[in-house]
DRENLONU-120501 format. One record per residue (C-alpha): residue in one letter; x, y, z. Coordinates in steps of 0.1 Angstrom, whole numbers, plus 5000, padded with zeros to 4 digits. Example, Ala and Ser with C-alpha at 12.3 -4.5 7.8 and 13.67 -1.06 7.14 Angstrom:
a512349555078s513749895071
% end
This chain:
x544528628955x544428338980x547128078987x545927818962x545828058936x549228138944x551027818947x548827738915x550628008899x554027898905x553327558894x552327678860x555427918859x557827628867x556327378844x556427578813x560027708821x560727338825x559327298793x561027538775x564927408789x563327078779x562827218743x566127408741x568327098748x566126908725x566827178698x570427168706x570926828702x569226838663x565626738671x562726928646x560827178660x557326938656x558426668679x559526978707x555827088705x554826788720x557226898754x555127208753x551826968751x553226758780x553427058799x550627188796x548426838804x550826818834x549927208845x546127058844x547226798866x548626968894x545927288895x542427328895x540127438868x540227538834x541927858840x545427758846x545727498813x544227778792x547128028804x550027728798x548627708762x549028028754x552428068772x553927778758x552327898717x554128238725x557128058737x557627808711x556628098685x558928338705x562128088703x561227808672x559927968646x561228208621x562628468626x563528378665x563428618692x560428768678x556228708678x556328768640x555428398617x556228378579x556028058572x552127928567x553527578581x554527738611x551327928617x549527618611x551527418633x551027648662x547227718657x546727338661x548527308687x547027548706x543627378701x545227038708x546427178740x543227378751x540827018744x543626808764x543427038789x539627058789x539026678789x541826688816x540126948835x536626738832x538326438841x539626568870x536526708883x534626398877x537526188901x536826508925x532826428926x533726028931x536026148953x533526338973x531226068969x532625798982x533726029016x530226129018x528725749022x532325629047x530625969065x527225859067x528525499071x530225589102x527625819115x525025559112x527925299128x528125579155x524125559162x523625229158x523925099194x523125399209x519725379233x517725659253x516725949238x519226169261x522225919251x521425989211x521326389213x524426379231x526526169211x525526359182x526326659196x529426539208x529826419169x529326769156x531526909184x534626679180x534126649140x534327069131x534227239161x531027359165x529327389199x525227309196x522127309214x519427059211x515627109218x513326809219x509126919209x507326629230x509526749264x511027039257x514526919271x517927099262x521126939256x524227079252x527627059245x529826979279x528027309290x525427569286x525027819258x524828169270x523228329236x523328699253x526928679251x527928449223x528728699192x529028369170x526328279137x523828049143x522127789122x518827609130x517727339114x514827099124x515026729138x512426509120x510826199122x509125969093x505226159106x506426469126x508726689140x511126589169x513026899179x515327149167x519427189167x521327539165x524727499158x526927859167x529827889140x532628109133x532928169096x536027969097x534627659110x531327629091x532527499054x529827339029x531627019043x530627049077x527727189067x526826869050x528226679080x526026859106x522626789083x523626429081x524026449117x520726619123x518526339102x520326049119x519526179152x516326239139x516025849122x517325739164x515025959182x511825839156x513725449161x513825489195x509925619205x508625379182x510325119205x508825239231x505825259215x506124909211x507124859246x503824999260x501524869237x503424489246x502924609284x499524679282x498424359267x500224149291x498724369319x495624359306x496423949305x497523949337x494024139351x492223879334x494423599350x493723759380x490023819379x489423459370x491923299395x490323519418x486623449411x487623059413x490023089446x487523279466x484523039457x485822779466x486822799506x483723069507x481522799499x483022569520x483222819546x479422879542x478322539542x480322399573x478922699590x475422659578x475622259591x476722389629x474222679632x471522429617x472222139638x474622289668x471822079693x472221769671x475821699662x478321539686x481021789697x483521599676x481721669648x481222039654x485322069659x486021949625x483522159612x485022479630x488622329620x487522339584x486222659585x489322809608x491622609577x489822819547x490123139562x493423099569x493823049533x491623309525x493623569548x496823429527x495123479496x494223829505x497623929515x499423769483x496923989466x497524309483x501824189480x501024179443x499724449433x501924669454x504524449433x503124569399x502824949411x506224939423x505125069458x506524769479x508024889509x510724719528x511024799563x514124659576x514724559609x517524299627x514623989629x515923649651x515623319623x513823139650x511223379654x510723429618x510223029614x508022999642x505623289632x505223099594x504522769613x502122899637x500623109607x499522799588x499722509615x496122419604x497422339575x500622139590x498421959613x498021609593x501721639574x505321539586x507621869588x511221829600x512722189608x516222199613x517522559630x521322659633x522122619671x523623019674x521123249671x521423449639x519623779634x519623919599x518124289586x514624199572x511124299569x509923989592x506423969578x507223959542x509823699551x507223489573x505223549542x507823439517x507823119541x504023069540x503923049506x506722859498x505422619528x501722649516x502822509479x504622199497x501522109510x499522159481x501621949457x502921719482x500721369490x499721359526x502621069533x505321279517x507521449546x508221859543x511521999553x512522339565x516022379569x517822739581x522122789578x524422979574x526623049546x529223279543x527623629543x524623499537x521523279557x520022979539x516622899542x515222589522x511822439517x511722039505x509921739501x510521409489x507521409469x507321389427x509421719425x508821959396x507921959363x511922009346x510022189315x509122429338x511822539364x513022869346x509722979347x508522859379x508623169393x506123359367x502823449379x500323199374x502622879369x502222549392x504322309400x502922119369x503822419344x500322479336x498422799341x496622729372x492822779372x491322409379x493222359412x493422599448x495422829439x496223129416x500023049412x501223469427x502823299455x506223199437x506123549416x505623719449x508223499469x510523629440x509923979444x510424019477x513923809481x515124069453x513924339472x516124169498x519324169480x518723779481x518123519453x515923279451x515522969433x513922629426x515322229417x515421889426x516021839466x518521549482x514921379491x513821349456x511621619453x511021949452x513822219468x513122619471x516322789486x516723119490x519223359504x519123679526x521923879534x523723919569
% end
């Protein structure tokens, strides 16, 4: 006999000697036998109450009929009935009392299955609460384990199929040693199967309750895990496409950027080797100049290129080293000064000379692009500044002009690939639009920040920072 069954017990005892003082003073006191049957009937609804089952009202029906018969009826102090009345009385009230106590019994039960119910969906409730936020497949196995752990004790492994990974609880599982049970039950998805948990368990701590709780566990980290790759599913197929957008951005900016100074470059060349005898030296110089201009741009081209697609393949390497400003500015200037030769460009240096901890040429390259665009979207008239200081821990460089500036629509995107000055995708004009992305990608790389607006001079302003 367990300790319910027990303290059951001595409920039942207690109510129907309560019952029976109950009657006694009644009787006492000059009130009929058929009104103190309905103590008895009270008592034994109130047994049902407090216990379990229909065990317990059954035996207070019967104890309290023997009682009442035992001390009520004639002759008293004996189990012996004359009277029909009496016999009748007590056979009725027996059945009265075994139906209240059934309907009692049933009603209880049913309160016990709403009961159950209701803490079964606030469970899953706060399960699914407790997975809702969660992201990364090892984040989800742990905080279920975790769940199981903290919620009945049980430690738990988890085995993922696609990579075979095992989680545990806080530690590892030695199996050879642990003299615990085991359950197994399988992790699934909506198509397939995602892994399998054992939970070890003493017989104490593995009750139909946790039991429950542990499978609900198991299918919500079964409902994150299937959540969670078809996001990434998602991810890569939305990847892929703007790759594959990108590659065709790139092949036809490409295609367009390299015609263009090639045939230029070809046809100046052709008009010097055909007519070198016949054209006054003048003449020739502005032919080589041309041709010197557009393979400058081609070699910038080339090396955006080569930036960018160690950009998307994540195998841009910085090499630091402490670089002088000055030197860094005058390596950018000298590197496009064909291009400078007809403009107006004011460069303004700070008088100390500052070193910072760069990789020079991606810097001087950062500079020729942002240098090469002012020139590009700038009239011929318009003046180009380049302006170098200090600030706190940090050295300024900014590149303006006090030309039309840039499109406003456009500014928090300026810095996508492919984007002009005008916001358009560039294909019509010089120009594939990676020198911004690229600028970008290498000030990050930096620890610096870059970014883009409206300069004192009315036009455009690029500014970005490097770290002392």
């Amino acid at each position: 006999m367990n300790k319910s069954s027990i303290g059951y017990s001595i409920k039942l005892i207690s109510v129907v000697l309560l019952s029976t003082l109950i009657s006694m003073i009644m009787r006492k006191v000059g009130i009929e036998k058929d009104s103190i049957m309905m103590v008895f009937l009270v008592g034994v609804l109130l047994v049902t109450v407090i216990t379990k089952g229909y065990f317990y009202g059954a035996v207070a029906s019967i104890l309290s009929v023997l009682i009442f018969n035992y001390i009520f009826t004639v002759p008293v102090h004996t189990f012996e009935i004359y009277s029909t009345s009496d016999i009748t009385l007590l056979l009725f009230f027996f059945i009265s009392s075994i139906i209240s106590s059934s309907l009692t019994s049933r009603i209880q039960k049913q309160a016990e299955i709403a009961e159950k119910n209701e803490c079964t969906a606030r469970l899953l409730c706060e399960i699914t609460d407790n997975f809702s936020n969660i992201t990364g497949k090892k984040n989800i196995v742990i905080q279920g384990i975790s769940y199981i752990y903290n919620h009945t004790g049980c430690k738990s492994k988890v085995t993922l199929s696609d990579t075979n990974e095992i989680f545990y609880k806080d530690e590892s599982i030695d199996e050879s040693k642990c003299n615990m049970n085991k359950l197994n039950l399988d992790i699934h998805g909506i198509n397939k199967k995602l892994g399998e948990i054992e939970i070890f368990f003493s017989e104490d701590n593995l009750s139909l309750e946790n039991e429950l709780l542990i499978k609900m566990v198991a299918t919500q980290i079964g409902i994150s895990l299937d959540r969670e790759l078809i996001y990434y599913e998602r991810e890569n197929i939305r990847i892929e496409m703007e790759r594959e957008h990108l590659r065709s951005n790139l092949i036809r900016g490409i295609s367009h950027d390299l015609r263009t100074p090639l045939t230029a470059i070809v046809g100046a060349s052709g008009v010097v080797m055909d007519n070198i005898n016949k054209l006054p030296q003048e003449t020739i110089k502005d032919l080589v100049k041309d041709i010197n201009e557009e393979a400058l741009w081609l070699n910038n081209l080339v090396e955006n290129i080569l930036n960018m697609t160690r950009i998307g393949e994540g195998k841009l390497v910085i090499k630091k080293q402490d670089e002088v400003v000055d030197d860094i500015v005058d390596e950018s200037l000298r590197h496009i000064s064909g291009l400078l030769s007809n403009r107006d460009v004011q460069v303004s240096l700070p008088k100390e000379v500052i070193s910072i901890p760069v990789d020079g040429k991606l810097i001087v390259q950062v500079l020729i692009n942002l240098l090469d665009n002012a020139v590009k979207y700038t009239d011929e008239k318009c003046t180009i500044y380049l302006r170098v200081f200090q600030k706190n821990d940090f050295v300024v460089f900014e590149i303006a002009d006090n030309g039309e500036g840039i499109n406003e629509s456009i500014i928090d995107k300026i810095f996508d690939s492919f984007v002009s000055y005008s916001g358009k995708i560039v294909d019509g004009k010089r120009g594939m639009g990676l020198g911004l992305a690229i600028c970008k990608a290498i000030i990050n790389a930096h620890g610096g920040e870059i970014t883009a607006g409206k300069s004192p001079e009315g036009g455009a302003l690029f500014s970005f920072t490097l770290p002392l």
